[in-house]
N, C-alpha and C positions, 0 to 999 in steps of 0.2 A: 810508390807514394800515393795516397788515395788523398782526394780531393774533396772535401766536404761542401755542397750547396746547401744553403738557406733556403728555406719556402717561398722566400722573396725572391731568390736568385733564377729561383725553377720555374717563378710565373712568365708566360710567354710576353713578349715585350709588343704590344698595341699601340702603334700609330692613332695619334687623334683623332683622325675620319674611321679608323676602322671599326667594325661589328664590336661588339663587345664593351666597348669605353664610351662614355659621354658624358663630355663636359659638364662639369656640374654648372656652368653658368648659359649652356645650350639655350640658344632664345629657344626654338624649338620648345624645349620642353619649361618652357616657364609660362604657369599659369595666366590667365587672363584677366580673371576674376583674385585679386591678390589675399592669403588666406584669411588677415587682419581684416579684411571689410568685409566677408560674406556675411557674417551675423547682421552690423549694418545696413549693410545695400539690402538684403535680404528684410529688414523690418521697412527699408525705405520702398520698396517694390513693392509690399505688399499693402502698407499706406497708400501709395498711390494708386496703384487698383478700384482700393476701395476708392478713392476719390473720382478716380475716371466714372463709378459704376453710380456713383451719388447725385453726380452734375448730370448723367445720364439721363437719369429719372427724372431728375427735377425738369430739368429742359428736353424732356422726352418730344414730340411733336409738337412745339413752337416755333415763330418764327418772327417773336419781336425780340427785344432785348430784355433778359429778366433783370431781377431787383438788383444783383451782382454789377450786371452789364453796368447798372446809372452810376456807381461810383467812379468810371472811368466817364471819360470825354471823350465823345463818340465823333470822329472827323464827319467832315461832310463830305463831297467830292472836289471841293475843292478850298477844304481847309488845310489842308498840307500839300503845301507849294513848292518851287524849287529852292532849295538844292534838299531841302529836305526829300520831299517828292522822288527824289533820283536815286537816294540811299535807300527809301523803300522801297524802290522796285531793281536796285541792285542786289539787296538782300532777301527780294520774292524770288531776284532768278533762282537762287541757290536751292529754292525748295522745288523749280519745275524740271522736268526730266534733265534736257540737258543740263543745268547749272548740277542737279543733282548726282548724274552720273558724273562729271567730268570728276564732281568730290571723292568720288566714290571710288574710278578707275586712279585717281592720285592716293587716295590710303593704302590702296591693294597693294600698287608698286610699292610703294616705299615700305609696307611690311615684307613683300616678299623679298626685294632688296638686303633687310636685314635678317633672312630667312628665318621669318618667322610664319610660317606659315597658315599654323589656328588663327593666327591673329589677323591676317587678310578674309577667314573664313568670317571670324564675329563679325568684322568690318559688312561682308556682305550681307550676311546673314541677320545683324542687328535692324540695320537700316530695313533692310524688305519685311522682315518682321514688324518692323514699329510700322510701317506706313500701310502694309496688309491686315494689322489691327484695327488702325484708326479706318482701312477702307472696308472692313466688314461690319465695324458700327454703328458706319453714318449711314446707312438704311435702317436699321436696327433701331436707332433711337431716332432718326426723323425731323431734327432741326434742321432749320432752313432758314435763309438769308436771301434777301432780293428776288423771292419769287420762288416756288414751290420745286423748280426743278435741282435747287442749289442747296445741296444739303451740307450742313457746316462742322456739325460736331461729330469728331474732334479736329482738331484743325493736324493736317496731316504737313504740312509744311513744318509748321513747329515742332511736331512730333519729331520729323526725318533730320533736321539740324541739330535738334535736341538729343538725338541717337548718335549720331557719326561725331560729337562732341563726347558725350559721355564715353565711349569707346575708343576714342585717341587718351582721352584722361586716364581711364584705364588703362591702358597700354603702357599709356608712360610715366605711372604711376610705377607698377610692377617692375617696370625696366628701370627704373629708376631707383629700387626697394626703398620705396619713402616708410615713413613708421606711419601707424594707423590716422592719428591724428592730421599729419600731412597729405596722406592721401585720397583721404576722406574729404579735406577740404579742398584740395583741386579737382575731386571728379564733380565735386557737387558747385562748385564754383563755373564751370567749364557749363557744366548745364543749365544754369543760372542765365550765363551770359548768352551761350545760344540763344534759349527760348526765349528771355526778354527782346532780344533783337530781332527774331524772327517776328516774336509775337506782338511785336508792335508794329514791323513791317503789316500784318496782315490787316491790325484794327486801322492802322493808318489807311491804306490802299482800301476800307472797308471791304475787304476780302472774310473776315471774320468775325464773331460775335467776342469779347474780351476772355470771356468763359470756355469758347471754344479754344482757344488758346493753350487756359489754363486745361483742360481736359486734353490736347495734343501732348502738354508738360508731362502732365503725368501717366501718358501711355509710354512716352521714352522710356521713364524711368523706374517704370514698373517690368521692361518689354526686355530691355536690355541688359541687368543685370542676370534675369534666369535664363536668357540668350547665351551669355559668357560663362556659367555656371554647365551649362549643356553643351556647351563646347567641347570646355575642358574635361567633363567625364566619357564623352565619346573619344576625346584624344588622347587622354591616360589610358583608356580601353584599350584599345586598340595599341598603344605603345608594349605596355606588360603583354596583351594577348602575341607580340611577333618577340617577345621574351620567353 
């Protein structure tokens, strides 16, 4: 009696974790950069650039407040008092080393946790970039605050919460397959809330000029989308090249 097999029958049968099969819903292999907002984020990077490169100039070596600055209300030292006072400088901790790393070493975990691994990489990757930005600038362009040795622009606090926001949004955006519109408005919302909060931390504590702020904003947002975009082509590289 001869036994006839299907092409289905003959393929070899692949456990989950084995070589060969993967999950089509593998965090691993799910973009960072989700493929509904590249065009977006991509025109919004690139606006922001230009904006970082605009304030630049304008406020190139000064060290008063230009015409922008006067439309905000400029604290004094001791026009924001407690408990106000307290939340700015709980939200300054966030941008100085430790508050920053401790951000930073809790994103990593929790992506590698859900082995996702690229994504612990943006997480790093995003944040040193944005804030290695705004630190090869501020000599560059020469603004300064409270005395010549303090140079302001771009305000890199703002920048670095502005970064590790827009990159969780991402995250779990993707992880989440929101449709374009959804996810467009919490990565941009996420950054929103960051920067304001930062960025009022800094004009409050006068740690910053309102501008420098606004110029930290938009180095996030220009820094860390093409950040998660080169991620993910070195990680599909390298996925297909062990294919």
């Amino acid at each position: 009696m001869t036994v006839h097999r299907s092409d289905e029958d003959a393929q070899p049968c692949l456990a989950p974790g084995s070589p060969g099969r993967e999950p089509a819903d593998r965090p691993a292999s799910t973009p960072l950069l989700p493929p509904s907002l590249r065009a977006w984020l991509g025109l919004i990077a690139g606006l922001a650039a230009l904006g970082v490169l605009v304030l630049g100039v304008l406020y190139a070596g000064h060290s008063e407040p230009g015409r922008v600055d006067g439309w905000f209300v400029e604290p004094t030292a001791d026009s924001v008092r407690p408990p106000w006072r307290y939340a700015a400088l709980a939200t300054d901790f966030l941008g100085e080393p430790g508050g920053a790393a401790t951000l930073v070493v809790a994103a990593v975990t929790g992506c590698l946790l859900l082995r996702w691994p690229r994504a612990a990489v943006l997480v790093v990757a995003g944040a040193a970039l944005t804030v290695g930005a705004t630190t090869l600038l501020k000599p560059v362009v020469g603004r300064t605050i409270h005395g010549e040795g303090n140079l302001s622009y771009p305000s890199g606090h703002t920048a670095f919460l502005t970064a590790l926001a827009l990159v969780v949004a991402l995250l779990a955006a993707g992880r989440l397959g929101l449709g374009r519109a959804a996810a467009l408005a919490l990565v941009l919302a996420a950054a929103l809330v960051a920067g304001a909060a930062m960025g009022w931390a800094q004009v409050a504590l006068g740690a910053h000029y309102p501008t420098d702020v606004l110029g930290g904003w938009c180095t996030a947002l220009a820094v860390v989308p093409a950040t998660a975009w080169l991620v993910d082509r070195v990680a599909d590289s390298r996925r297909h090249g062990r294919r």
